[in-house]
Each structure stands twice: as structure tokens, then as C-alpha cells.
C-alpha positions in Angstrom: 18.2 5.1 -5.4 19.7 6.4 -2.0 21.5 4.6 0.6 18.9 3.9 4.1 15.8 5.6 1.9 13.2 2.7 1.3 13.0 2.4 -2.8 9.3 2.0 -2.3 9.4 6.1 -1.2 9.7 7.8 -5.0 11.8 10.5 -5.5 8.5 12.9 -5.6 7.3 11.5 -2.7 10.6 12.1 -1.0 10.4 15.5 -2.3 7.3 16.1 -0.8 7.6 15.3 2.5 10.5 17.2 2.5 8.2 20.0 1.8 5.8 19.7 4.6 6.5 21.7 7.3 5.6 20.9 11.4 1.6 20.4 11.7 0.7 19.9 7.8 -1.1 16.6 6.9 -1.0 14.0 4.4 -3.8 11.7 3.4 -3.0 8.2 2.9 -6.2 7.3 0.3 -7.5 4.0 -0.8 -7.9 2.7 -5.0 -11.6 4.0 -4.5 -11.0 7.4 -3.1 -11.7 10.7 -5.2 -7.6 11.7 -5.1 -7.8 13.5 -7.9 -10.3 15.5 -7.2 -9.7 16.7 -3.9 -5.8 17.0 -4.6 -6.0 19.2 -7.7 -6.1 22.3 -5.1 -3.9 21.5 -3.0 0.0 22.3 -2.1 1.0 19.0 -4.1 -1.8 19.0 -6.5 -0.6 16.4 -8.2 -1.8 12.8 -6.8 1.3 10.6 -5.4 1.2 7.0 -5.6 2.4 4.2 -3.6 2.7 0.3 -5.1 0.8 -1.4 -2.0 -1.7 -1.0 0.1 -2.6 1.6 3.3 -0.4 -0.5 5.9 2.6 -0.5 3.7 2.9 3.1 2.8 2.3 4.3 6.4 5.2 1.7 7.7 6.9 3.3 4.7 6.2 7.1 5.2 6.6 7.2 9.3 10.3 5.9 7.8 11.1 9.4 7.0 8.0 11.3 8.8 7.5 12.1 12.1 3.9 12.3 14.0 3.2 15.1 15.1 3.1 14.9 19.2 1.7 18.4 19.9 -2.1 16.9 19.2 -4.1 14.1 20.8 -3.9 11.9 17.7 -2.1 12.7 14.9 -4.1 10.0 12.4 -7.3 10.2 11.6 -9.0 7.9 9.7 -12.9 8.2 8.1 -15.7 6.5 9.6 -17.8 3.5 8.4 -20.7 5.2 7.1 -23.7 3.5 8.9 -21.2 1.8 11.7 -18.9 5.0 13.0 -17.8 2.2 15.5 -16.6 -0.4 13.2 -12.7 -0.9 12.7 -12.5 -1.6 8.7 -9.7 -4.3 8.2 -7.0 -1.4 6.9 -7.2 0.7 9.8 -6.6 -2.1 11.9 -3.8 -2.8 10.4 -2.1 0.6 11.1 -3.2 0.9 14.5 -0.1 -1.0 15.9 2.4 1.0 13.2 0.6 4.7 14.7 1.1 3.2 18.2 4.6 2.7 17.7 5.0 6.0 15.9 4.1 7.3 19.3 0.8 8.5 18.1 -3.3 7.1 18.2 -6.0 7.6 16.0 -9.3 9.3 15.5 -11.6 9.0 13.2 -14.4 11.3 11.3 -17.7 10.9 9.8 -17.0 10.2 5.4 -18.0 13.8 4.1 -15.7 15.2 7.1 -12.9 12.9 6.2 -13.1 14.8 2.4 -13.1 17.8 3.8 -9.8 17.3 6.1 -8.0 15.9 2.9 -9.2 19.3 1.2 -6.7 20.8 3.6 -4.0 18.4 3.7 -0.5 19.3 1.7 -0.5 16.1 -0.4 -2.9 13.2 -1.3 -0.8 9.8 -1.6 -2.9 6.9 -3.6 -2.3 3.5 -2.7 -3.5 0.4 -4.4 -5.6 -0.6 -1.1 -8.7 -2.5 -2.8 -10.0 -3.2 0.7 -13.0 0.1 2.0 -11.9 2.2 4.1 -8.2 1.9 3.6 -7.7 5.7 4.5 -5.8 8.0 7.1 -4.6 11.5 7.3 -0.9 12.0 9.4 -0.4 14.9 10.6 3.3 15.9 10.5 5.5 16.6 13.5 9.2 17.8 14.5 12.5 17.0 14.5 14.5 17.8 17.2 18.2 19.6 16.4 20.9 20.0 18.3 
């Protein structure tokens, strides 16, 4: 345990986001999402894992990561399939929590979502039950000095 570090961030994820550098990504996935899958080639192929669901670990990860505020939205979250207009319970949730960040959303069509994730540095699971329950963050800077 560190002092002002939440203890729900493990030291691997801590490690992690360390790693990523201005502009990479990080998908925020659902119980029901292929993680393992689609992280295995990645950066981080190894799948991180939060004890919660999506609104938690985003609160939790926007702790220590900044948004990225070079891009129009800097989430992006995968589309109903059948409804792309529909607002799934999770991603309502975060809207308020990217808001504040200082960021907005987007979303993508489901097989375009997979695809993003296939380029992201790290896949973090949660235990989100709820469909849907999925976002990619895009990181930004810190400014020094």
C-alpha cells in the first residue's frame, strides 16, 4: 500500500499506467468481454483486473490518469448492436466521471470497438455483469514545470 494511491489500483495496474505514454489507450472491458483474447498481443498482454464494475475502475483510473485533451473525445465506448443510439446503463454511469475528467465520449459500432482494443496498451477486466459495461481512455499529458 502507498500513501494518496487508491488500494483498489493494484500494483500492476499502477505499473502499467505508468507505462503508457501521451495518446495510448486502455480498454475498460466488461465480465463478458473476450479480454483475453484480444490482450494476448498487446503491450500488457496480460489481462488486468479490477474488483468492481466499469463506473468504479474509471473513477479509479482517471485518479492517476489523465484524458487525453488533444482529441474530440478521449472515451469511446461500443455501440448497442441493433440500437447504436441507446445509452446501456454502464456508460451512463461514466458519462458524468468523463465529463469531469474534462473529456466526452464517442462510441463505435461492436466489431469496431474489438478492433480499437486490438490497439490499445492494456485491457483492464472488471466484474461489470451489466452489457455493455465498456470504454477505451485514451491517455493524455501532464504538464511540468
Amino acid at each position: 500500500m502507498l500513501k494518496g494511491i487508491n488500494p483498489r489500483i493494484t500494483p500492476e495496474m499502477l505499473y502499467v499506467m505508468a507505462q503508457m505514454g501521451h495518446g495510448d489507450d486502455l480498454a475498460i472491458v466488461d465480465a463478458n468481454f473476450p479480454a483475453y483474447a484480444l490482450a494476448r498481443h498487446l503491450p500488457h498482454d496480460r489481462v488486468l483486473h479490477f474488483a468492481g464494475r466499469l463506473p468504479g475502475a474509471v473513477q479509479t483510473v482517471l485518479t492517476l490518469l489523465p484524458l487525453d485533451r488533444f482529441v474530440p473525445a478521449a472515451a469511446t465506448t461500443m455501440q448497442v448492436v441493433g440500437d447504436p443510439e441507446a445509452v446501456p446503463a454502464p456508460v451512463a454511469e461514466i458519462i458524468p466521471i468523463i465529463e469531469q475528467a474534462g473529456s466526452s465520449l464517442q462510441s463505435v459500432e461492436r466489431f469496431d470497438f474489438y478492433e480499437m482494443t486490438r490497439s490499445c496498451f492494456a485491457v483492464l477486466q472488471t466484474q461489470e455483469g451489466r452489457l455493455y459495461g465498456n470504454v477505451i481512455l485514451k491517455k493524455g499529458v501532464i504538464p511540468v514545470g
